[in-house]
C-alpha positions as CSV (number, residue, x, y, z in Angstrom):
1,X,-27.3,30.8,36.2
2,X,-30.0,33.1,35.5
3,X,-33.7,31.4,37.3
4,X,-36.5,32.6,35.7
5,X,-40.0,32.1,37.8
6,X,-42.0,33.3,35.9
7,X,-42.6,29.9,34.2
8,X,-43.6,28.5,37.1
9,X,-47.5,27.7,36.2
10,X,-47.7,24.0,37.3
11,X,-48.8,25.1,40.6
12,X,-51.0,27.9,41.8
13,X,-50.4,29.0,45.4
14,X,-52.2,31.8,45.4
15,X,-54.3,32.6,48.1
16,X,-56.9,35.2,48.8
17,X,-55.7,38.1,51.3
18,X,-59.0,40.4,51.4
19,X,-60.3,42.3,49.2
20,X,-57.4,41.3,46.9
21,X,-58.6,39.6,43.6
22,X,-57.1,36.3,43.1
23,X,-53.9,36.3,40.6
24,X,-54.1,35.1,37.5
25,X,-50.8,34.7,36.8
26,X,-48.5,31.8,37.1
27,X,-46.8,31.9,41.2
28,X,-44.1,34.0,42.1
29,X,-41.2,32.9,44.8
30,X,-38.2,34.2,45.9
31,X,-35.0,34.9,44.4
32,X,-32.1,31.5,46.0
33,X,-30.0,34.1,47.8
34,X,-30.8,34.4,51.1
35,X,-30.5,37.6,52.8
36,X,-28.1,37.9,56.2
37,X,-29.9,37.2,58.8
38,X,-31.5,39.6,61.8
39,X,-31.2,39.3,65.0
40,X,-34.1,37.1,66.5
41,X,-36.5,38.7,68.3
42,X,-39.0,37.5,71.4
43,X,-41.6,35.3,70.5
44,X,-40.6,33.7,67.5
45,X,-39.8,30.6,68.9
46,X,-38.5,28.9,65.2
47,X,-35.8,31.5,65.3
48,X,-34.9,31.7,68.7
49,X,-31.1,32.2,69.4
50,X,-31.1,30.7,72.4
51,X,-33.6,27.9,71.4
52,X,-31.2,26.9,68.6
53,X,-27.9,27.0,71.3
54,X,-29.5,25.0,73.3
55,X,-30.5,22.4,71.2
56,X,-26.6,22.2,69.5
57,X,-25.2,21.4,73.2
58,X,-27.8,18.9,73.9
59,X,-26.3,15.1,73.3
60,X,-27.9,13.5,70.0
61,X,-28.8,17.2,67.8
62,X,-29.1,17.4,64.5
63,X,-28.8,19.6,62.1
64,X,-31.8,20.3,59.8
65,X,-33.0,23.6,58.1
66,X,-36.2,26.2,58.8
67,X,-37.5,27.3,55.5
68,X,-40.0,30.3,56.5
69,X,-43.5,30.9,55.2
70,X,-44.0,34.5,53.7
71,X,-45.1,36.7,56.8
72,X,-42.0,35.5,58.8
73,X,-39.6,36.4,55.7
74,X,-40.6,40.0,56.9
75,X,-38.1,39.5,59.3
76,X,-35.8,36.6,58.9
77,X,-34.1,34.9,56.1
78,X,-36.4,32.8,53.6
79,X,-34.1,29.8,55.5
80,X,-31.4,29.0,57.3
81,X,-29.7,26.3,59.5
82,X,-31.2,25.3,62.7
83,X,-30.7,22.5,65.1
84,X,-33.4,20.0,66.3
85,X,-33.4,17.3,68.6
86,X,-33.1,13.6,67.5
87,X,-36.6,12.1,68.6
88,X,-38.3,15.3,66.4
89,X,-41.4,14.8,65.1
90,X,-40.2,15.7,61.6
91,X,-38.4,12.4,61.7
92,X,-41.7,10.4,61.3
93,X,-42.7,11.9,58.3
94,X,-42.5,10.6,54.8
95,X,-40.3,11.7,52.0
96,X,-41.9,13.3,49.1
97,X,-41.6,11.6,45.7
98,X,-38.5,14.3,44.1
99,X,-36.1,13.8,47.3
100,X,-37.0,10.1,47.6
101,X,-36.2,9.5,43.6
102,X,-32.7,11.2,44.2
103,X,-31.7,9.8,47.2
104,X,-32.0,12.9,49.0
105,X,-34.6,12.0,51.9
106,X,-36.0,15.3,53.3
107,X,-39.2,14.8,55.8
108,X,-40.7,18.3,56.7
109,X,-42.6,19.5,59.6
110,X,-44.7,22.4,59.6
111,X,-43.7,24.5,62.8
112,X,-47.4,26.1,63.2
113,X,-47.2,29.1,62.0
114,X,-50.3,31.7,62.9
115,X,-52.0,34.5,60.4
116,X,-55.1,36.4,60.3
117,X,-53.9,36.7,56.5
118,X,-53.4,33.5,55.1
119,X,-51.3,34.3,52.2
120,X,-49.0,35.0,55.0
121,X,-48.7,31.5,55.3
122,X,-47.8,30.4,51.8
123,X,-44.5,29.2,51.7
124,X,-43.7,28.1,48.0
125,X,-40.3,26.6,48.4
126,X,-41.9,23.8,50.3
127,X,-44.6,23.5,47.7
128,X,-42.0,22.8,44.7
129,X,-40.4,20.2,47.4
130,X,-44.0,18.6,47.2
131,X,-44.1,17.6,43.6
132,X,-45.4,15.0,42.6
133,X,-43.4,13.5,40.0
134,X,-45.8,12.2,37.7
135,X,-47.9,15.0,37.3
136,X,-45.8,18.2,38.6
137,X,-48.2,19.5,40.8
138,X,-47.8,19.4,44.8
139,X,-51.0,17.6,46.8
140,X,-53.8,20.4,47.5
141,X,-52.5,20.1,51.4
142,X,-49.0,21.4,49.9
143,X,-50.0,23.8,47.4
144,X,-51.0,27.2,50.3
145,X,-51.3,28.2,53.9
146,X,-48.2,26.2,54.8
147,X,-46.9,28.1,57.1
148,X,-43.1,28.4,58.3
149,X,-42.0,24.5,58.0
150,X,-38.6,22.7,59.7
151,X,-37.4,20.7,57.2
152,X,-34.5,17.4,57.7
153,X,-33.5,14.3,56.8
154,X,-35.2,11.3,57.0
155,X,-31.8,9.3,57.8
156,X,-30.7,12.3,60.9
157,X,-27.8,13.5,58.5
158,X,-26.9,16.9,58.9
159,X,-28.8,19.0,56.0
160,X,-27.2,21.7,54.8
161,X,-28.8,24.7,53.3
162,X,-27.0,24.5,50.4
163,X,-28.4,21.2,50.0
164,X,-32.4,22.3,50.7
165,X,-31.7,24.6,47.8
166,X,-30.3,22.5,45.2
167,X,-33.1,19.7,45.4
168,X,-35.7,22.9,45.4
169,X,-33.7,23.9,42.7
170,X,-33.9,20.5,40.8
171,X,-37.7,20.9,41.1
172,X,-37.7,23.9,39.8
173,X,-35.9,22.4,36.9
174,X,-38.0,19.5,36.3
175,X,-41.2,22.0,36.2
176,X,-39.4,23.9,33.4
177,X,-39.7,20.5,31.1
178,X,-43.1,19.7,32.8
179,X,-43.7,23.2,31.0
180,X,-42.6,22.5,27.3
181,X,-45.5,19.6,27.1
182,X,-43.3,16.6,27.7
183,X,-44.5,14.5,30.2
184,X,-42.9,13.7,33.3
185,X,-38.9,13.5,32.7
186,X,-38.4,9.8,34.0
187,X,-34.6,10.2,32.9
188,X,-34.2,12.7,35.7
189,X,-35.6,10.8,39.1
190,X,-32.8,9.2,40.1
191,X,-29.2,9.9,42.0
192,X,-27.1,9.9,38.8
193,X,-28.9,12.3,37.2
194,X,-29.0,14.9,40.4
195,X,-25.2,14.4,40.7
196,X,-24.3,15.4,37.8
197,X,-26.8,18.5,38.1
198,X,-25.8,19.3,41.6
199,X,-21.8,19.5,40.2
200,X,-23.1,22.2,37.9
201,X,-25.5,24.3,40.0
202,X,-22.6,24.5,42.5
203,X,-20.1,25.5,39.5
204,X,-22.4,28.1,39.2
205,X,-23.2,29.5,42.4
206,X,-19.6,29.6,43.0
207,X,-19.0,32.7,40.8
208,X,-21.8,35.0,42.3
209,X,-22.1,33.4,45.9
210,X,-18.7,33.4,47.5
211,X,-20.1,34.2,50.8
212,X,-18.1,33.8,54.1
213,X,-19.8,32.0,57.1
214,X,-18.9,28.2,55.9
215,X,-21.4,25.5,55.1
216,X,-24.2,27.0,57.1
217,X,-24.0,30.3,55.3
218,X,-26.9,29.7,52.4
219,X,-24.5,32.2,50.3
220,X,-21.2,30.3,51.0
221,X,-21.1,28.0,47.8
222,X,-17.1,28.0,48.2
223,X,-16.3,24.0,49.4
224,X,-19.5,23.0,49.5
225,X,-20.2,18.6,49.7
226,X,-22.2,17.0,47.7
227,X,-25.7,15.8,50.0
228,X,-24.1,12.4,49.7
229,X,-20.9,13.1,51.7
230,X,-22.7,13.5,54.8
């Protein structure tokens, strides 16, 4: 499956950095295929080792994922498993119209991320999760300056990153025929529909993505279950 961004124009998250002039062209994000991830290193607190240990031996974890904003990607992958603890505050959050139509209830929770630069905050993967989907555009508190965000599910399944992508992915899909003029495509927000598209996305993935770490490798498509086997 070859993605092409650049027909992602339903939402602008642009933001200013400087002296820079404002893009005019439609938003860029990056490529589903995470790099490996570097060590963590002091002071980032979202990626701490340790932090993430901890919270896997504590009774009542859960497994959710960190999707990181752009200044952070400098040094980490764009997301990857982490574990939080079951009375987070994510878990109080609502789910945003795409994952709530498909039965796929994430709930994010932005960690705080700090900038002087605040395109350094964008973090467009969340922004696409934000759609709304009558419209195809994300709310304006959504759309820049999000920052590195934890993202789970509303129910305290384990999420997969596997599964983050593939609902981004599915948005990404739906702003494709957003794009041809159409309307909102109704025929699209529910389960069915997202089942069958999941089966093929993963088909796909399969035969570029073999990776090796198991289910919480973002590039191990090999035996990967559906969100609905969790």
């Amino acid at each position: 499956m070859v993605i092409d961004y650049s027909k992602w124009d339903n939402i602008d998250t642009d933001s200013d950095s400087g002296a820079d002039a404002p893009s005019s062209g439609p938003a860029t994000a990056p490529q589903p295929q995470p790099r490996s991830q570097p060590q963590p290193q002091p002071g980032t607190p979202a990626t701490d080792a340790a932090t993430d240990a901890a919270a896997a031996a504590a009774p009542g974890s859960i497994q959710a994922v960190i999707v990181r904003c752009e200044v952070e990607r400098i040094r980490f992958a764009p997301w990857s498993a982490t574990m939080i603890k079951a009375d987070h505050p994510v878990f109080s959050n609502s789910v945003p119209p795409v994952p709530r139509l498909v039965e796929v209830p994430l709930v994010f929770h932005r960690v705080g991320t700090q900038s002087a630069n605040r395109a350094d905050l964008d973090n467009q993967i969340i922004t696409y999760l934000h759609i709304e989907h009558e419209i195809g555009f994300a709310p304006p508190e959504w759309q820049s300056h999000i920052g590195t965000v934890i993202v789970a599910r509303k129910d305290k399944k384990p999420l997969l990153p596997q599964h983050l992508e593939g609902v981004w992915m599915y948005c990404d899909y739906i702003l494709d025929l957003f794009g041809e003029g159409e309307g909102a495509p109704a025929h699209l927000y529910n389960r069915k529909a997202f089942e069958e598209w999941w089966e093929d996305y993963c088909e796909q993935q399969k035969e570029f993505r073999p990776g090796t770490g198991g289910e919480n490798d973002p590039d191990d498509w090999r035996v990967v279950r559906s969100p609905y086997e969790m």
